[in-house]
C-alpha positions in Angstrom: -113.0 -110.1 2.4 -113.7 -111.3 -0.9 -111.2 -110.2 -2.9 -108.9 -111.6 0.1 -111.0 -115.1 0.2 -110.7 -115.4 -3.9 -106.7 -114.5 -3.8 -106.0 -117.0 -1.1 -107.7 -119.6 -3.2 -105.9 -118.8 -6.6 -102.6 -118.9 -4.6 -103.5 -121.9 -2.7 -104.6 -123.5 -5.8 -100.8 -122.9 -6.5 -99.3 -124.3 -3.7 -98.5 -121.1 -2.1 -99.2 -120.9 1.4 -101.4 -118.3 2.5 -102.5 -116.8 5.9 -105.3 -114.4 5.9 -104.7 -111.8 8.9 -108.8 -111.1 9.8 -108.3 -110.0 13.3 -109.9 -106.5 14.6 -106.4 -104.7 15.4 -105.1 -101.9 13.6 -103.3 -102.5 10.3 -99.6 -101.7 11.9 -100.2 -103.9 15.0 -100.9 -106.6 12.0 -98.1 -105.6 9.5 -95.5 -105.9 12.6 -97.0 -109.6 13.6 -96.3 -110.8 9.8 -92.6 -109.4 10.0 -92.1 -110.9 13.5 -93.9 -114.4 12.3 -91.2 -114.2 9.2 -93.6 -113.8 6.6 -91.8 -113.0 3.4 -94.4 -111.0 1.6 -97.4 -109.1 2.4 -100.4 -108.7 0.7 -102.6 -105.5 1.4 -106.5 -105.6 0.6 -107.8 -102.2 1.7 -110.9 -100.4 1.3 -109.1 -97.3 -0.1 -107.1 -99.5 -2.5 -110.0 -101.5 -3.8 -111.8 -98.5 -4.7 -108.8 -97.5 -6.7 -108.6 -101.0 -8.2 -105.6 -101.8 -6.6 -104.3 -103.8 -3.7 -100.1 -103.2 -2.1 -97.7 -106.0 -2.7 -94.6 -105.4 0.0 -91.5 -108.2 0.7 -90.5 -108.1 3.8 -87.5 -106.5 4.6 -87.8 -103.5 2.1 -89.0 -100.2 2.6 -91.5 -100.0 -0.5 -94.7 -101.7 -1.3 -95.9 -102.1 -5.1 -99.4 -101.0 -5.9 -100.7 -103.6 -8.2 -104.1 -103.7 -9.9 -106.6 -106.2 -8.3 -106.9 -108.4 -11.6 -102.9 -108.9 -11.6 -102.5 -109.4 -8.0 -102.5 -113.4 -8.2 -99.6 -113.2 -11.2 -97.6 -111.0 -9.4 -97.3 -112.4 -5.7 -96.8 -116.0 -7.4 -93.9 -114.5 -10.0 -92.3 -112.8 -6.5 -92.6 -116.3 -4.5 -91.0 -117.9 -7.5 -88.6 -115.1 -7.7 -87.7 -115.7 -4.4 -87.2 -118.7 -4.3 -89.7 -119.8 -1.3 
């Protein structure tokens, strides 16, 4: 959770709004409550990731996810907001 906890901050401190997803349900049940809530990018922080140094980037609607390292994470998901516009 810390790596989630210090993200959210960074983006909050941003303006971005940010909702952290801690309940104890399977990461599909989750990933299908963003898309229905209209979430327009997800941010995955998972055990296996962090031990690779990485966390997934994914906008919703596409197929793929990006595998970004944890240090670049806050750059990345604030160039896509801007990006996109939201």
């Amino acid at each position: 959770m810390g790596v989630g906890d210090s993200l959210a901050a960074t983006l909050e401190a941003q303006g971005v709004d940010v909702l952290i997803d801690d309940r104890a349900e399977r990461p599909g049940f989750k990933f299908k409550d963003a898309d229905l809530l209209g979430f327009p990018f997800r941010v995955t922080v998972g055990e296996r990731g962090l031990a690779n140094g990485i966390v997934e980037l994914k906008r919703r609607g596409e197929a793929d996810f990006a595998e970004v390292p944890v240090v670049e994470i806050g750059g990345a998901v604030l160039e896509a907001v801007r990006a996109a516009g939201a």
